[in-house]
N, C-alpha and C positions, 0 to 999 in steps of 0.2 A: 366779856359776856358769857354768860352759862344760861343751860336752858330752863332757870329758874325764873330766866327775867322773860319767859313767856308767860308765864302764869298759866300752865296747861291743870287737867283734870290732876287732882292728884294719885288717882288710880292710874293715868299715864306716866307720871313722871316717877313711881313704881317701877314700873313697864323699861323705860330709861334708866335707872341706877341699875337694874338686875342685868340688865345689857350692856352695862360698861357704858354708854353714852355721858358723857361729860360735859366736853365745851361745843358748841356747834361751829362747823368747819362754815365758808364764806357763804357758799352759796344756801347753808341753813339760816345763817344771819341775816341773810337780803331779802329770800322769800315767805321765810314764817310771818312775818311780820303784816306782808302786803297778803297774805292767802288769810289772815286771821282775822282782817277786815273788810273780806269778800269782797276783793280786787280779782277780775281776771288777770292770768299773769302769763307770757311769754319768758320762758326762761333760758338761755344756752349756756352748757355745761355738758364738761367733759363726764366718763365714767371715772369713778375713784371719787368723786369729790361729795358725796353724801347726799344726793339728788332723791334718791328713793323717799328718804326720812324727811327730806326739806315738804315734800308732800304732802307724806303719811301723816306725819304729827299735828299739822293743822285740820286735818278733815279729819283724823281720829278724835281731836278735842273737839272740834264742833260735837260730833256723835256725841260724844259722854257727856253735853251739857244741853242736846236738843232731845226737850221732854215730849216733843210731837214724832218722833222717827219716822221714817216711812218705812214701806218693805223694804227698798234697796236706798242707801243714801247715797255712795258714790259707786261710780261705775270707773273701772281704768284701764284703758286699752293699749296694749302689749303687742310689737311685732313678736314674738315670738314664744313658747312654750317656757322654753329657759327662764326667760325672763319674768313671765306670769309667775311661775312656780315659786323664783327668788324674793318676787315680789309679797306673794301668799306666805313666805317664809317669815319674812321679814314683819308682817302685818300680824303674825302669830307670837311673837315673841314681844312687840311692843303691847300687844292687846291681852297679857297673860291677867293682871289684874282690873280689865274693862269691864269684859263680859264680849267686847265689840266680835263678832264673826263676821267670815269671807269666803270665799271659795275662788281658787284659779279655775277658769272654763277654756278651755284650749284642745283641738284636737287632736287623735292620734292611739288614744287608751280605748279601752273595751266598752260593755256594754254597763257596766255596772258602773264607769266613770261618768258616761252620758247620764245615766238615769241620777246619779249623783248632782249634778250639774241643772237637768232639767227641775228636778226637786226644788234645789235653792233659788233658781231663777221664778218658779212660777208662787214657792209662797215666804222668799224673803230670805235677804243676808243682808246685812248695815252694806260690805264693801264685794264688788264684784271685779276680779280683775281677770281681762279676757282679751283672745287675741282677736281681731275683725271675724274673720272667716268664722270660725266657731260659733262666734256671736249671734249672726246673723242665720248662722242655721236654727239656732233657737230662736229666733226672733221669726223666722218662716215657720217655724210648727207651734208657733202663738206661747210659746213657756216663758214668758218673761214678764214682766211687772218695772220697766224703764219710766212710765208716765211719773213717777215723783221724785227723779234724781234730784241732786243737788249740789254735787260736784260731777265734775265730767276731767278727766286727767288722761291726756293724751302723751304718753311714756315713750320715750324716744320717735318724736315723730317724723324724724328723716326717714329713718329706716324703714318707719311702718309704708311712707312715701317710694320707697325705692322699691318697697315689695309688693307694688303697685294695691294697694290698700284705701286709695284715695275715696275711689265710691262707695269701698265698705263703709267706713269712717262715716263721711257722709249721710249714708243711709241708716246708720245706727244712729247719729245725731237729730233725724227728722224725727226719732223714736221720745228723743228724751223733749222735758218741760223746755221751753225758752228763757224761763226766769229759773238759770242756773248758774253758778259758775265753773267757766270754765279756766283748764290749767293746763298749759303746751310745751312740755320739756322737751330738746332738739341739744343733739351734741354739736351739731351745727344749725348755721342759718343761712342758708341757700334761697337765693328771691322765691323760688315756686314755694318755700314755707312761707314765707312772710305772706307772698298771696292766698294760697289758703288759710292762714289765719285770719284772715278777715272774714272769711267767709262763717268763722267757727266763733269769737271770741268779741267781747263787747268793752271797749276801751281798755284793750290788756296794758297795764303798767310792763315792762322790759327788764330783766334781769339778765346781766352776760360778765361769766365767770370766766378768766383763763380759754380761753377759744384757740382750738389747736396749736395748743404746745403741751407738748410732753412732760412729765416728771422730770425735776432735773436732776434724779438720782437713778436713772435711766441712762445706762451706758449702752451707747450706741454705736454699734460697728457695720460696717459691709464686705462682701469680700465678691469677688468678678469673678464670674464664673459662668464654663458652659453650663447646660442642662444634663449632659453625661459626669458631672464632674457633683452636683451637687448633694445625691445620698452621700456618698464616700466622705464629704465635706460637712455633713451633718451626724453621720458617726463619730468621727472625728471630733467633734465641738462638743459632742455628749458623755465622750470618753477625756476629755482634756480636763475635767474638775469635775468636782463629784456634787452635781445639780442633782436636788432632792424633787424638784418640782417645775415641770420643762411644758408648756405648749407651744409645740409648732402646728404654722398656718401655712393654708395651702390652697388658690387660689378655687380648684377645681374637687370633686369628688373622687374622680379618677385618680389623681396624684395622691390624696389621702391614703386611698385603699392601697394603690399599691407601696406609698412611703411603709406604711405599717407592717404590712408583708417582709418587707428590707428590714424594719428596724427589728422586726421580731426575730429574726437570723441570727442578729447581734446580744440574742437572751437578754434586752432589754423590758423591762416591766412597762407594755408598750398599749395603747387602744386608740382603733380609729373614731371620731366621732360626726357623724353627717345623715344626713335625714332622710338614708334609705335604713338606716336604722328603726327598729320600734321604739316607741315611747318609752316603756316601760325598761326595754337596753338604755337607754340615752340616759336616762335616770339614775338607773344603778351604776353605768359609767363614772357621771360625775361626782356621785358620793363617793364611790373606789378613788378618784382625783382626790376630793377632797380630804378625804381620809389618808390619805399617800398609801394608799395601797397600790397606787400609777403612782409612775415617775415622770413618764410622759405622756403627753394628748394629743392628736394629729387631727386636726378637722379644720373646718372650713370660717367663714366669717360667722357663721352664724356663732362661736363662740368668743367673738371680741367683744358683744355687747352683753352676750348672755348669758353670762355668768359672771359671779360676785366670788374669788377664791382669795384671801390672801396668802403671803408667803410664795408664789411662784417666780424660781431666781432664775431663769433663764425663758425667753422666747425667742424662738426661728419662725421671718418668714422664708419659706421655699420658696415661695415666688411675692415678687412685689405687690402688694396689690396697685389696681386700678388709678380708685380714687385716695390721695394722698391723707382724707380724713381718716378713712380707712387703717388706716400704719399709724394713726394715733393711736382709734382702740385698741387696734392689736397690742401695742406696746405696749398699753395701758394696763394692760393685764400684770404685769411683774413692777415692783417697787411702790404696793400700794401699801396704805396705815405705813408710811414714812422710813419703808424699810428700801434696801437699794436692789438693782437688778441687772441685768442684762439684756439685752435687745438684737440679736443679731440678724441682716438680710441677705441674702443671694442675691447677687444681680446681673444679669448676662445681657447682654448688649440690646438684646428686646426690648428690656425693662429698664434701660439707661434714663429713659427722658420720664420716665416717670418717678425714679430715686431724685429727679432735678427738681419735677415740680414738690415732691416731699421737701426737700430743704428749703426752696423757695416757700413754701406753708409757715418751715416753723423757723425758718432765717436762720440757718445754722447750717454746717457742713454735718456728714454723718462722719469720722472717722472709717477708713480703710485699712484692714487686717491684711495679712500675709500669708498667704495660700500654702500650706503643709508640701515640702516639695516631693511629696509621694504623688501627690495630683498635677504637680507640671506646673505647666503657666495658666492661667486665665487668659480671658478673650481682650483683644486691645477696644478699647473705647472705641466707639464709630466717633470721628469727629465732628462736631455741632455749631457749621458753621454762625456765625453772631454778626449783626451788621457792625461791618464797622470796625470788628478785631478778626486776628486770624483767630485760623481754625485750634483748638484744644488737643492737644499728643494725650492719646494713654498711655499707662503706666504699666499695661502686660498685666496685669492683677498682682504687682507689688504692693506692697505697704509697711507699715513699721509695727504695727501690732502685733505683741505676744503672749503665749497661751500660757495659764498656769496649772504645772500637771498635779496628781491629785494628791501629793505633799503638800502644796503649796507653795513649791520652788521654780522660778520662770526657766521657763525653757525657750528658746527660739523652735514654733513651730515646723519650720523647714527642716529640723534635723530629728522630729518625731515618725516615731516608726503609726503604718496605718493601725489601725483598728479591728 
């Protein structure tokens, strides 16, 4: 299949050769199909797998062949700024021979963005993509023109769920027509999505792509470690091959700032990125990424989901996260467009039972590296008793994994000098 056999405008399929777009990945072949016949659609899928386009292209060809438009035709709701913007990116560069216009509405920018934003809201843009919160402030000072949507696209709707978005959502929905369709992309599907789905969507057809599992050109490592032990061990990792394009994640704000601090000591090409930042930094941040003018990024979750980079060959978490979907996206960041990566995690005996339920997610062990013996031992496993078997020995934070120094000749890290 190629996206010929959609029969899109041919001012979009334009739009498409100038972008390199070709053959369309799965989850583009399962939903164009059902969004082109104005099917509501529940869809899950990971990030990397070409979710944005599976959207965009249907409600961008409706546009270029619906001679009635309205002021706003679709609306698309964003947990977050990153993602609005990549979105607005993305919707620019398919739309170059449309005419189709959009605007991201998100807050955080000046006064001349609002006024930007109020602008298009009260007298018209084909595609609006915006995060809740912002929304609904324009929707309280009456700047909006919602009454004639005709798509409504809820973009990662876990997350908008976890960033407790629920009544926003909601309450932006009582705004739009009922004779709409609606589309509900979720990296996962957690029962509280499936019930508010129903509340939002009218006989959605189902689409479920690869659901928590990994790239499998995703090499994944861990290594046992205290929380004194792990800057030293992330120097280390950053200095053991020459990684052109590195984000580490890091549960909290606080470790961010100060990992950053540490790595900048090390005259690494280093920025932290997290949402005490302004807008207009967070921005220029990640063009410097993109650009590789950074070599590496320290921030928080909000950039697992929110952001689109390819080429990034190494990820650190510093700390495990939480929830085990969680360690998907993160991961999902490095070995994307079919290139390979690296993945590595810290894990100290706090965060034991949640590296467990991680492998129990994607049925796989994570491979365990071998701790540089300039750091000593690691922490012994707390043992986990199990009905029925004895208890499980750790290993001290041994393992068989070796680093390759920046020849590209293996060295056993235990006999590397620190950093």
């Amino acid at each position: 299949m190629n996206f010929n056999d959609f029969n899109f405008d041919e001012r979009l399929h334009e739009g498409l050769s100038s972008m390199g777009f070709k053959t369309p990945t799965p989850i583009q072949s399962e939903t164009i199909p059902i969004i082109s016949n104005k099917h509501d659609l529940i869809a899950c899928a990971q990030t990397g797998t070409g979710k944005t386009a599976s959207y965009l292209l249907p409600i961008m060809d409706a546009i270029c062949k619906d001679t009635d438009r309205p002021a706003i035709s679709a609306l698309i709701l964003a947990p977050t700024r990153e993602l609005a913007v990549q979105i607005d990116q993305q919707i620019e560069g398919l739309a170059y021979f449309t005419g189709i216009s959009s605007i991201a509405v998100y807050g955080g920018g000046d006064g001349i963005g609002y006024e930007q934003q109020r602008k298009a809201l009260r007298e018209g843009v084909d595609i609006v993509i915006a995060t809740p919160g912002r929304l609904i402030a324009h929707i309280t000072s009456g700047s909006s023109l919602l009454n004639n949507i005709r798509f409504l696209v809820l973009d990662e709707a876990d997350r908008m769920l976890d960033m407790g978005f629920k009544d926003d959502i909601s309450r932006i929905a009582r705004q739009l027509p009922t004779q709409r369709q609606t589309l509900l992309f979720s990296a996962t599907m957690p029962p509280k999505i499936r019930t508010f789905s129903k509340t939002m969507l009218n006989s959605p057809q189902q689409v479920n792509i690869a659901i928590s599992q990994p790239a499998e050109k995703i090499k994944q490592l861990q290594y046992r470690v205290f929380d004194e032990q792990k800057t030293a061990l992330a120097k280390f990792v950053l200095s053991a091959e020459d990684y052109k394009s590195v984000i580490i994640f890091s549960s909290t704000k606080e470790n961010v700032k100060q990992l950053d601090k540490e790595l900048h000591k090390s005259n690494l090409k280093v920025k932290a990125f997290h949402s005490d930042l302004a807008q207009e930094e967070r921005e220029k941040i990640l063009l410097e990424f993109k650009n590789r003018q950074l070599n590496v990024l320290v921030g928080t979750d909000v950039l697992s989901r929110g952001i689109d980079i390819e080429g990034i060959d190494l990820v650190i978490n510093y700390d495990v996260p939480s929830d085990p979907e969680d360690y998907i996206h993160r991961i999902g960041r490095t070995a994307r467009a079919e290139r390979t990566g690296t993945a590595i995690t810290f894990v100290n005996n706090r965060d034991y039972r949640k590296l467990l339920s991680i492998e129990k997610l994607m049925e796989r062990k994570v491979e365990e590296g071998l701790l540089p013996e300039f750091l000593g031992e690691g922490p012994k496993i707390v043992p986990i008793q199990k009905r029925g078997n004895k208890k499980r020995k750790g290993n001290g934070g041994k393992g068989k994994h070796k680093f390759f120094n920046k020849k590209g000749k293996k060295e056993n890290s235990g006999e590397s000098k620190a950093s």
